[in-house]
N, CA, C and O atoms as a CHARMM CRD file, in Angstrom:
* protein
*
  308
    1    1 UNK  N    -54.48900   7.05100   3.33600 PROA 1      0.00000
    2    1 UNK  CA   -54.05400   7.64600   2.09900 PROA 1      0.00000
    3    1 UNK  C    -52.59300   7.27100   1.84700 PROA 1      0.00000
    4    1 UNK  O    -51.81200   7.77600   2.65400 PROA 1      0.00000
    5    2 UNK  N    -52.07600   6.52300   0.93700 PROA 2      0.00000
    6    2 UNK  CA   -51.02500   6.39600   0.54600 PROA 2      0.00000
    7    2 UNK  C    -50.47800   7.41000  -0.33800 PROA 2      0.00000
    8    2 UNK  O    -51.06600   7.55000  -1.41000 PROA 2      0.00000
    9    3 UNK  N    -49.32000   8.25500  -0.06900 PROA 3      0.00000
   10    3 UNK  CA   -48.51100   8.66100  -0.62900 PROA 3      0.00000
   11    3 UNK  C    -47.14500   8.10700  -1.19300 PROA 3      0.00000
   12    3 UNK  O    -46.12000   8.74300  -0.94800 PROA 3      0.00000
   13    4 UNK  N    -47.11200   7.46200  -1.60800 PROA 4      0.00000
   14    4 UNK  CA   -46.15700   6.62300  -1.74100 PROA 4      0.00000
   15    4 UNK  C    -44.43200   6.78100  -1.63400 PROA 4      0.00000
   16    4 UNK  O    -43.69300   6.41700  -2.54900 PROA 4      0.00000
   17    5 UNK  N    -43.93400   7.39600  -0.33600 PROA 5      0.00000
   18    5 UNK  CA   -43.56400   7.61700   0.24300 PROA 5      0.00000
   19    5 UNK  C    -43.20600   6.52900   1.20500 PROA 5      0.00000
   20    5 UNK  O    -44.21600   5.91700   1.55300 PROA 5      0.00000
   21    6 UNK  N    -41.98300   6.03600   1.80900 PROA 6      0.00000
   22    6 UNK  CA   -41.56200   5.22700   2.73000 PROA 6      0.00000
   23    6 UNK  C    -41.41500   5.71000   3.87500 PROA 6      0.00000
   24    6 UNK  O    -40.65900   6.64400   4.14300 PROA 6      0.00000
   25    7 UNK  N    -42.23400   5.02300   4.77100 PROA 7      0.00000
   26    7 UNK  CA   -42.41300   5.57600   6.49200 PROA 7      0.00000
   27    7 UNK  C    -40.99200   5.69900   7.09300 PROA 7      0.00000
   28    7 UNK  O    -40.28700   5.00100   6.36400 PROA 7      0.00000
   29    8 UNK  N    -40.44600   6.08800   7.78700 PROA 8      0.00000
   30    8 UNK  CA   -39.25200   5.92800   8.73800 PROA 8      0.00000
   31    8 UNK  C    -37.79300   6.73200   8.27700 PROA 8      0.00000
   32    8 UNK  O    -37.85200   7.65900   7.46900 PROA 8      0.00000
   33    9 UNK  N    -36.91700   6.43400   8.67400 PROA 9      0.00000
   34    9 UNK  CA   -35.61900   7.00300   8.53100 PROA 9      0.00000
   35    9 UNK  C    -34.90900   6.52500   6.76300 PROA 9      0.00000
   36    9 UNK  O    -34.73600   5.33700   6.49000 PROA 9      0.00000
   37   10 UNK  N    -34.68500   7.29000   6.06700 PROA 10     0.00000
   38   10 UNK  CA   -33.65700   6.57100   4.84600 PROA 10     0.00000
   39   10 UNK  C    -32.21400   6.70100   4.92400 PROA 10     0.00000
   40   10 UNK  O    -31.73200   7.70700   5.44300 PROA 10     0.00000
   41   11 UNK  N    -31.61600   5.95100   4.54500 PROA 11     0.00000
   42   11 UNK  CA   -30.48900   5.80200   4.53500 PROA 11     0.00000
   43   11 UNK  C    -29.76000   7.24200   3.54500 PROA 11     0.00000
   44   11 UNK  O    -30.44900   7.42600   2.54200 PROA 11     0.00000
   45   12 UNK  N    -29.06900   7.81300   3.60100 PROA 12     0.00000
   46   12 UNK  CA   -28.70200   8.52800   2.65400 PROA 12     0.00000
   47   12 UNK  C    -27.84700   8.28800   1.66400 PROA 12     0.00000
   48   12 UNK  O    -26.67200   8.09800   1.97800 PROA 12     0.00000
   49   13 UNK  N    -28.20300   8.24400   0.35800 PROA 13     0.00000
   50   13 UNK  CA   -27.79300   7.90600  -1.00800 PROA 13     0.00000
   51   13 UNK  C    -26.27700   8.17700  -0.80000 PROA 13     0.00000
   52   13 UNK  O    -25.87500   9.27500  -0.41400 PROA 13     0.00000
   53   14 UNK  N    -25.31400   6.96000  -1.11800 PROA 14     0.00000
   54   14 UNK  CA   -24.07400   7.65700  -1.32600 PROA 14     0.00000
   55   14 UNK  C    -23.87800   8.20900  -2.74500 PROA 14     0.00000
   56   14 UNK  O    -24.51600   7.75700  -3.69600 PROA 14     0.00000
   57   15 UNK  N    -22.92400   9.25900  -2.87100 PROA 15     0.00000
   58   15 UNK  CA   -22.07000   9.55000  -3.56400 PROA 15     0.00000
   59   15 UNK  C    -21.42500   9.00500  -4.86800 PROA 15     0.00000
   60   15 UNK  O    -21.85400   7.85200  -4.82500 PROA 15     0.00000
   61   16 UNK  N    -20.80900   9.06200  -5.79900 PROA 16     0.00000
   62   16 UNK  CA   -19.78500   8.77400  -6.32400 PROA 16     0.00000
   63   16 UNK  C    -18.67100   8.52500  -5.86200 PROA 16     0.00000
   64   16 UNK  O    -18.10700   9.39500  -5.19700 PROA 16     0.00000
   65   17 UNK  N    -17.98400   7.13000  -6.11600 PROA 17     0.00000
   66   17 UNK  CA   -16.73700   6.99200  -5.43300 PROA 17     0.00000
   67   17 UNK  C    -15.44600   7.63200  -6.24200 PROA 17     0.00000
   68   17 UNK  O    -15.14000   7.53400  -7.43100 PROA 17     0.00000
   69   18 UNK  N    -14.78800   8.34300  -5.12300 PROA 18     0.00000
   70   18 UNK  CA   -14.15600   9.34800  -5.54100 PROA 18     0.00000
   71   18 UNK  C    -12.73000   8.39500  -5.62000 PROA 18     0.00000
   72   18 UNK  O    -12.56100   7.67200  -4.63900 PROA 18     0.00000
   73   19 UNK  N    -11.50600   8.31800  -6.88900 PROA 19     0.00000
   74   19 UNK  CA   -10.48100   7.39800  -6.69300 PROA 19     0.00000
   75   19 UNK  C     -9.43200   8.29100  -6.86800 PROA 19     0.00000
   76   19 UNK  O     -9.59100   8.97100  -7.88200 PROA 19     0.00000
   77   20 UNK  N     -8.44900   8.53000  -6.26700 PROA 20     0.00000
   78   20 UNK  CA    -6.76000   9.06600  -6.60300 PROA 20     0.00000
   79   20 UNK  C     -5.90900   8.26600  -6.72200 PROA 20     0.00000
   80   20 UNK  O     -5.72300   7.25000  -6.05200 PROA 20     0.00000
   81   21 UNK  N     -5.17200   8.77800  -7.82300 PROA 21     0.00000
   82   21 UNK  CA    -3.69900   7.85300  -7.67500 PROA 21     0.00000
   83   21 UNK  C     -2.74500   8.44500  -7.04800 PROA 21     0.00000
   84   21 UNK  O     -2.58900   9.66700  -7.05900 PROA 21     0.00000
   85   22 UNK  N     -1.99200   7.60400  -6.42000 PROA 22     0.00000
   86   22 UNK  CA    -1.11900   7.55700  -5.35600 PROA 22     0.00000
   87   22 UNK  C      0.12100   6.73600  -5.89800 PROA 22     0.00000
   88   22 UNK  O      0.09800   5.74400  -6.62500 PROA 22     0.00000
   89   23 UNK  N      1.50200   7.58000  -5.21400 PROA 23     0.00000
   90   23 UNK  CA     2.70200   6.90800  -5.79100 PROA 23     0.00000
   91   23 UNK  C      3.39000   6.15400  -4.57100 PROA 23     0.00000
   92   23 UNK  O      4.18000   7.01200  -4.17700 PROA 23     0.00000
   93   24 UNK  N      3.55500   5.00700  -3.71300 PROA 24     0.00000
   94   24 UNK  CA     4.31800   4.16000  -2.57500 PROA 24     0.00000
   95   24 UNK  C      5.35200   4.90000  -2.51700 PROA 24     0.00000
   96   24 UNK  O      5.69200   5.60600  -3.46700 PROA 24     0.00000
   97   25 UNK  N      6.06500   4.83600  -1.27500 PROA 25     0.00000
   98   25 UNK  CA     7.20800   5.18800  -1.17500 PROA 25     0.00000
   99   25 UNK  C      8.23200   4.49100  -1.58900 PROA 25     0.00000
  100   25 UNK  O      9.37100   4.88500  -1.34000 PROA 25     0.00000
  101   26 UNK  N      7.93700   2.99300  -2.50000 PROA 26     0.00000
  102   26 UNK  CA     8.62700   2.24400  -2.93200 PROA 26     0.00000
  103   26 UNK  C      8.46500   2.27000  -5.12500 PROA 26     0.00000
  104   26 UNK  O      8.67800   1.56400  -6.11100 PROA 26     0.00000
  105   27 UNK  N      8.00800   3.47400  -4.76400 PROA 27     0.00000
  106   27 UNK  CA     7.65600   3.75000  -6.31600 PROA 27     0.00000
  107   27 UNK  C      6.46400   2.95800  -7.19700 PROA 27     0.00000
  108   27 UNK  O      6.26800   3.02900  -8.41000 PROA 27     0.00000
  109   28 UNK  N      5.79800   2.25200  -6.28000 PROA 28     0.00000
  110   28 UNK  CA     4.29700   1.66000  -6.87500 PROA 28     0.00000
  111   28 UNK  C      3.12900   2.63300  -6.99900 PROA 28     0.00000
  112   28 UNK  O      2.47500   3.29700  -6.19500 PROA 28     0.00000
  113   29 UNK  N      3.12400   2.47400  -8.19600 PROA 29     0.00000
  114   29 UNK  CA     1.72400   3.55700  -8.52800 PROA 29     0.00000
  115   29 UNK  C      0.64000   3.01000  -8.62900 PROA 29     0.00000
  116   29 UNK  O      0.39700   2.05100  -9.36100 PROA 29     0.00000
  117   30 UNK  N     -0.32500   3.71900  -7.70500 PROA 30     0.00000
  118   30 UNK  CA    -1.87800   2.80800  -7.61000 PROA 30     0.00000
  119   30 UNK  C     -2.94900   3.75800  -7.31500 PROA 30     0.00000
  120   30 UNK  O     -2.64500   4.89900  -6.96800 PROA 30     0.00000
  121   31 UNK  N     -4.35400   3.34900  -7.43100 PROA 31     0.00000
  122   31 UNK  CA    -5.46000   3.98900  -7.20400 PROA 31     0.00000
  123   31 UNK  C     -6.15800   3.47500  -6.12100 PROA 31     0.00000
  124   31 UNK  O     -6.34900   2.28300  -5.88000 PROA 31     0.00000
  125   32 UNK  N     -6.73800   4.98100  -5.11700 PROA 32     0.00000
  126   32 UNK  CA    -7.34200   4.23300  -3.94900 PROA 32     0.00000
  127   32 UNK  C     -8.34600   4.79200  -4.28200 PROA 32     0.00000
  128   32 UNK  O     -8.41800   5.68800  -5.12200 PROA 32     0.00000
  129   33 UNK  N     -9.63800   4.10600  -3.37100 PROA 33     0.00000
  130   33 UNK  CA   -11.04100   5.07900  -3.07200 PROA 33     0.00000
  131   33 UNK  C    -10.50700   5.73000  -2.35600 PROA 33     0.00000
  132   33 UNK  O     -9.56000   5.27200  -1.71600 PROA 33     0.00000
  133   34 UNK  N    -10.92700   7.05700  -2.20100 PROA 34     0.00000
  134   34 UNK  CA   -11.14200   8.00900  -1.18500 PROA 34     0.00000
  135   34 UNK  C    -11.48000   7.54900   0.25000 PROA 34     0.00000
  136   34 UNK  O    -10.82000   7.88100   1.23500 PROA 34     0.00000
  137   35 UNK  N    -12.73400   6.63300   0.28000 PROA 35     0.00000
  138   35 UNK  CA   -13.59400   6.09100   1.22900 PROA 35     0.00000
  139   35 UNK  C    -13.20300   5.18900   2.06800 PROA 35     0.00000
  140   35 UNK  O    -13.81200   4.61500   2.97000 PROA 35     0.00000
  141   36 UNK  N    -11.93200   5.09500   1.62800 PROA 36     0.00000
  142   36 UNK  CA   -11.18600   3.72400   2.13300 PROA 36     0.00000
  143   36 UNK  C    -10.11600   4.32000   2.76000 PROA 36     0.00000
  144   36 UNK  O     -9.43200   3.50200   3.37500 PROA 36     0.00000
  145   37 UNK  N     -9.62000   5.79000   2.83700 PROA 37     0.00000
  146   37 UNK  CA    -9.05700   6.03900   3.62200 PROA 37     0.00000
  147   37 UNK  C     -9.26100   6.54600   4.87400 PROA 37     0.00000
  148   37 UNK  O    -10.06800   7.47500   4.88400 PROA 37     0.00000
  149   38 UNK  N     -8.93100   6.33200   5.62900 PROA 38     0.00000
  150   38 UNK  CA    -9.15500   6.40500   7.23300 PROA 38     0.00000
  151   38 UNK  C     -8.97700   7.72200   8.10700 PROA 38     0.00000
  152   38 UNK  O     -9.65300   8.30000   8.95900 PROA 38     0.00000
  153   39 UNK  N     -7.73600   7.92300   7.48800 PROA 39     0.00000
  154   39 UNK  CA    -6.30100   9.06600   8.41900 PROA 39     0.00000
  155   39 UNK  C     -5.69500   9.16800   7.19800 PROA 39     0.00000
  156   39 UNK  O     -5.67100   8.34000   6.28800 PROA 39     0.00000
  157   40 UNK  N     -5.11200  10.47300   7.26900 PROA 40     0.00000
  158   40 UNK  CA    -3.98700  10.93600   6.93800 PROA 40     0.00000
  159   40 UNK  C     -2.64800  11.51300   7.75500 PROA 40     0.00000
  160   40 UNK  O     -2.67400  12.59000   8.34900 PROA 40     0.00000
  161   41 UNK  N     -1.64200  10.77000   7.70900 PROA 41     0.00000
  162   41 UNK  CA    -1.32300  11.71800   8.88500 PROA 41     0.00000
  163   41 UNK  C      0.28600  12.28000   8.32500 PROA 41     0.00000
  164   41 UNK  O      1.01400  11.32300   8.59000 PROA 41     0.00000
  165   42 UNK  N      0.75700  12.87200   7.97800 PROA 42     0.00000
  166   42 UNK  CA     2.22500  13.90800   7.74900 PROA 42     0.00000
  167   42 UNK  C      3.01000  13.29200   8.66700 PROA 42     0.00000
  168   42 UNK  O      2.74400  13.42900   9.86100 PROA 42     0.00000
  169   43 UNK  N      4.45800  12.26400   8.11300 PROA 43     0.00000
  170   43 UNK  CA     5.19700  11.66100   8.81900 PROA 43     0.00000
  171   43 UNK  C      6.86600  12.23000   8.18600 PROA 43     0.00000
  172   43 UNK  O      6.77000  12.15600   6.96100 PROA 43     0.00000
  173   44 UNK  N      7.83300  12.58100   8.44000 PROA 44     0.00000
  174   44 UNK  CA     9.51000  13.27100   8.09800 PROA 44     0.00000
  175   44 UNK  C      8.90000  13.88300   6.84000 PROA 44     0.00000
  176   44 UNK  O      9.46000  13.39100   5.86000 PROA 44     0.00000
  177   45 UNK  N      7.76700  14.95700   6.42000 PROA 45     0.00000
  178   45 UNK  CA     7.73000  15.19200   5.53700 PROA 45     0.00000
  179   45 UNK  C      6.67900  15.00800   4.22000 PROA 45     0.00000
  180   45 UNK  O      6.35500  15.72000   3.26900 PROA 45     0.00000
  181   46 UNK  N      6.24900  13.34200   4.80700 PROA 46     0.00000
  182   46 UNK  CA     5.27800  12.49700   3.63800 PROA 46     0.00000
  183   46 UNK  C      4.39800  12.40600   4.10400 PROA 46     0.00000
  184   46 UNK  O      4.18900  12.95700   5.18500 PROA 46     0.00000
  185   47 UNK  N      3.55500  11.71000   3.51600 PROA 47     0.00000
  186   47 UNK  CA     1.62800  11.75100   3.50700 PROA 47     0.00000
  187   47 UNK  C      1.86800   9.90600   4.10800 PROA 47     0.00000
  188   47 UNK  O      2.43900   9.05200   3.43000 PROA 47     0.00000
  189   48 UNK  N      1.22900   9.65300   5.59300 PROA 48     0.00000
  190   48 UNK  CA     0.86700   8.11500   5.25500 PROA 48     0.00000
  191   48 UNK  C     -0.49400   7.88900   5.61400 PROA 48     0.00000
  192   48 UNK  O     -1.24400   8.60700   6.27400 PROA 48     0.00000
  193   49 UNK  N     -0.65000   7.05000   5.21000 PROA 49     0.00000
  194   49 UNK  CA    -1.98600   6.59300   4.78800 PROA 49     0.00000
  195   49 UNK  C     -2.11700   5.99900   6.07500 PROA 49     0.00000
  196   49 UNK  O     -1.12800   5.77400   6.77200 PROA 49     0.00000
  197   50 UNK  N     -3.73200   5.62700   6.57400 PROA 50     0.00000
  198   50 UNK  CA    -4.01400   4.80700   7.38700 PROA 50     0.00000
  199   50 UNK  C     -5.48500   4.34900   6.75200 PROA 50     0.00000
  200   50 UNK  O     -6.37100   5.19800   6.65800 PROA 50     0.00000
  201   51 UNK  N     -5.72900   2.88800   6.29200 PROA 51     0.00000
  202   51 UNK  CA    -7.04200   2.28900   5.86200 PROA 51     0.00000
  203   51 UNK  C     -7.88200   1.74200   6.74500 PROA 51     0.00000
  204   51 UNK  O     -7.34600   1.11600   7.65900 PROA 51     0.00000
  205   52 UNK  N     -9.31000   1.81300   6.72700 PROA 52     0.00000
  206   52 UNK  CA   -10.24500   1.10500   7.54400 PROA 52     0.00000
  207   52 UNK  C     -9.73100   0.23300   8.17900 PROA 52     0.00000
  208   52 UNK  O     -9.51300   0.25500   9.39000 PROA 52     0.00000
  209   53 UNK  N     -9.39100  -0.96000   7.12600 PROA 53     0.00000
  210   53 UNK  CA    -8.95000  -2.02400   8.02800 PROA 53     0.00000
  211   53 UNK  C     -7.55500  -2.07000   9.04500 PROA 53     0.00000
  212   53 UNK  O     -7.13400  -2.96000   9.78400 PROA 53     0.00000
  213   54 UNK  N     -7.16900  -1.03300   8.80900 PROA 54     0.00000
  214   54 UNK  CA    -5.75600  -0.75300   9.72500 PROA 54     0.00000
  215   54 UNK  C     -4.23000  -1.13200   9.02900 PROA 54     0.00000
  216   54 UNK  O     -3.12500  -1.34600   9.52900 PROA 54     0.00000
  217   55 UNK  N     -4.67900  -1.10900   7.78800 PROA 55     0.00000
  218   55 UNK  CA    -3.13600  -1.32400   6.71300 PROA 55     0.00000
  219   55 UNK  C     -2.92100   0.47100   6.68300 PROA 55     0.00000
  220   55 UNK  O     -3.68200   1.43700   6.62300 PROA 55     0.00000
  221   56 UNK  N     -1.51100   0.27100   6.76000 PROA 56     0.00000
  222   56 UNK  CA    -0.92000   1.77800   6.14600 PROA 56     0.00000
  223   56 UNK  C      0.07100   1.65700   5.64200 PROA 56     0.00000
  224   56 UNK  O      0.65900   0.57800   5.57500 PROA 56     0.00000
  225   57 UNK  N      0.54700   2.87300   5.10800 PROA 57     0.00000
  226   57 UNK  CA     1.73400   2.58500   3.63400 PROA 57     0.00000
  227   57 UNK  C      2.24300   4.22400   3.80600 PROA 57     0.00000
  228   57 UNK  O      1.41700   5.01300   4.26500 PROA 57     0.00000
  229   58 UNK  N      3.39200   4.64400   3.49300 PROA 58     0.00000
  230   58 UNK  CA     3.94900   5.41000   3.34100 PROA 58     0.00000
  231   58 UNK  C      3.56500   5.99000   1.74700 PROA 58     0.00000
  232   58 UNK  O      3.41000   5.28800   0.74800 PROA 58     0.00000
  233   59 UNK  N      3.44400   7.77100   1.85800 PROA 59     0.00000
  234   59 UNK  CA     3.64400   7.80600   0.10800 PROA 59     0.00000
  235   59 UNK  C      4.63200   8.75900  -0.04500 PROA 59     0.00000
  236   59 UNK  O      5.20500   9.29700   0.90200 PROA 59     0.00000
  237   60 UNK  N      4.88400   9.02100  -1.41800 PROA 60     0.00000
  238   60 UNK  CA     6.23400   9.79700  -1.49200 PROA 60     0.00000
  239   60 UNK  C      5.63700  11.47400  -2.08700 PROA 60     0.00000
  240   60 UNK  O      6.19000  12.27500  -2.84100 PROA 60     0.00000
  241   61 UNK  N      4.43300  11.53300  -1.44600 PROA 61     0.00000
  242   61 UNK  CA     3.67300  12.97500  -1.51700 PROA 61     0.00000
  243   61 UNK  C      3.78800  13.56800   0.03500 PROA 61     0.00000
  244   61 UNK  O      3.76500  12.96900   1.11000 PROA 61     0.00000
  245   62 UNK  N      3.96200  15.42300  -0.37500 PROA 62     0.00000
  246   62 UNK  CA     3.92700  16.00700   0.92400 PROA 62     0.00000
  247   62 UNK  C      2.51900  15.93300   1.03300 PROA 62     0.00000
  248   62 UNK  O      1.88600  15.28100   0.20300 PROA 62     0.00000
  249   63 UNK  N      1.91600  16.56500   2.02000 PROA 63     0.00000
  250   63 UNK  CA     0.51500  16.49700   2.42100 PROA 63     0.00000
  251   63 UNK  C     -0.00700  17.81800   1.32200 PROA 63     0.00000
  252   63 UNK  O     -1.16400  17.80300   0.90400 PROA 63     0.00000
  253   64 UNK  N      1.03300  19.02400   0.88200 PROA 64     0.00000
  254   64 UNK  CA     0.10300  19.69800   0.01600 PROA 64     0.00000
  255   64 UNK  C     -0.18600  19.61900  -1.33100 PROA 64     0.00000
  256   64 UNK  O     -0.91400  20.29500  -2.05900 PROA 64     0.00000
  257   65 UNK  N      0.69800  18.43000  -1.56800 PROA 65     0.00000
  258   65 UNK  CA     0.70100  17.70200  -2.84700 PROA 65     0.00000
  259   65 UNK  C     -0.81500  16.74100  -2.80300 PROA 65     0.00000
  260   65 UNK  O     -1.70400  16.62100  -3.64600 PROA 65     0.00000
  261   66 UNK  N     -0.65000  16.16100  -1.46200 PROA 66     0.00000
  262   66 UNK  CA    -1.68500  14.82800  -1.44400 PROA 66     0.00000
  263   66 UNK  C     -3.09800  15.68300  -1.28400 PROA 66     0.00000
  264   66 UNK  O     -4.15300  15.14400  -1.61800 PROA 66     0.00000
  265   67 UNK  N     -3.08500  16.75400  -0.87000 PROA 67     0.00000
  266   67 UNK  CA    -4.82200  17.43300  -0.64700 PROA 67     0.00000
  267   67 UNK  C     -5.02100  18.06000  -2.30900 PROA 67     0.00000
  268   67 UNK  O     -6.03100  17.87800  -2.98900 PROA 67     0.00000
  269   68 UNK  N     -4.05600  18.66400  -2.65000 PROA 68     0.00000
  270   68 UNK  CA    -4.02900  18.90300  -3.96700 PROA 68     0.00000
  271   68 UNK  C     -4.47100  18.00100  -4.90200 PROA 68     0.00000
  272   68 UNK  O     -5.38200  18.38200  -5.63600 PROA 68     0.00000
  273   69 UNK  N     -3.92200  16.60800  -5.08000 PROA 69     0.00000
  274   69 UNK  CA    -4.38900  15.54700  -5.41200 PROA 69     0.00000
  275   69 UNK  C     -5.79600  15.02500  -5.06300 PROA 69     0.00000
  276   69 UNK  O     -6.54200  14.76000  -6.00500 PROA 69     0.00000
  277   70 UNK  N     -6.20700  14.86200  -3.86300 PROA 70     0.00000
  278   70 UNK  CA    -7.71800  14.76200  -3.77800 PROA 70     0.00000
  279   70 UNK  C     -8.37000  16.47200  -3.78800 PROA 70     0.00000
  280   70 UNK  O     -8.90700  16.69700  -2.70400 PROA 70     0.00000
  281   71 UNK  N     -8.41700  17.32100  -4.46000 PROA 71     0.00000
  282   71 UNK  CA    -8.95600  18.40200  -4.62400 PROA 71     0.00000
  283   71 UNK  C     -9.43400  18.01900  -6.08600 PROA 71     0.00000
  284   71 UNK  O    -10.62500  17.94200  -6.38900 PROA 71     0.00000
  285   72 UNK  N     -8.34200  17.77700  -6.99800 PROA 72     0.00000
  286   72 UNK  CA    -8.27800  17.54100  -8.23200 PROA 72     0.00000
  287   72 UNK  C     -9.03700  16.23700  -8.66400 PROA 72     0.00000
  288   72 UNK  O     -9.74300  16.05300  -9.65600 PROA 72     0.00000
  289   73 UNK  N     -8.75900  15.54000  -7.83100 PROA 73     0.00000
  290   73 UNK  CA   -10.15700  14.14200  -8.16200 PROA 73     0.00000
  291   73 UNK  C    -11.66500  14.57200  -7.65400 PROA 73     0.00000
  292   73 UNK  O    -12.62500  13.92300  -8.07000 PROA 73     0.00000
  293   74 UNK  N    -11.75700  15.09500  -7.22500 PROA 74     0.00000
  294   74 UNK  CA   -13.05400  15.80300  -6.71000 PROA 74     0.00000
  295   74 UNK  C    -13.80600  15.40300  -5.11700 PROA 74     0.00000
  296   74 UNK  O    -14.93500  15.56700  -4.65500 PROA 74     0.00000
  297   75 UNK  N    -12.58100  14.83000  -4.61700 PROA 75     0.00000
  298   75 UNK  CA   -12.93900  14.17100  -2.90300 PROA 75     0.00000
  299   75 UNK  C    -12.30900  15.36200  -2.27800 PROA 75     0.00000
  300   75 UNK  O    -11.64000  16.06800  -3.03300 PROA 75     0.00000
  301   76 UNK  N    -12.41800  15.74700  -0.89500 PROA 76     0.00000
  302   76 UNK  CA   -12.09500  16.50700  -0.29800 PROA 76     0.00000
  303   76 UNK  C    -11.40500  15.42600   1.45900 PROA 76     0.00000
  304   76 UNK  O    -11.72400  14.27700   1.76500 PROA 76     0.00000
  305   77 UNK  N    -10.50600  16.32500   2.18200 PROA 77     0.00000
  306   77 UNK  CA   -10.09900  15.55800   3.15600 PROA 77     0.00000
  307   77 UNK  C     -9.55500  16.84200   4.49300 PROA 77     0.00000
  308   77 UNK  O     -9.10700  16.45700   5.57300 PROA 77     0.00000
């Protein structure tokens, strides 16, 4: 009897990619995925970034600015 239904494990549907903008500590304003960030980690004060691939960048947000910011885009961290 076919139910048409796929045998085995599924992958689970992603999401919507969730994007924030973000200001450099060199005053460049840009948009990341969410998904692409790795770490966050609180450095003299600021939010730095750490990406999959192992690039990181300083931003000129405290961390309750930067969760605030992904609260408001609709990603959570």
């Amino acid at each position: 009897m076919n139910t048409g239904k796929a045998a085995g494990p599924r992958s689970p549907v992603p999401g919507p990619a969730v994007f924030v903008g973000l200001e450099r500590a060199d005053g460049v304003f840009f948009f990341v995925s969410v998904r692409d960030i790795r770490q966050a980690q609180e450095h003299n004060g600021r939010v730095r970034l750490v990406f999959g691939e192992g690039t990181t960048f300083m931003t000129r947000m405290t961390l309750s600015e930067f969760t605030a910011a992904l609260h408001e885009a609709g990603g959570c961290y």
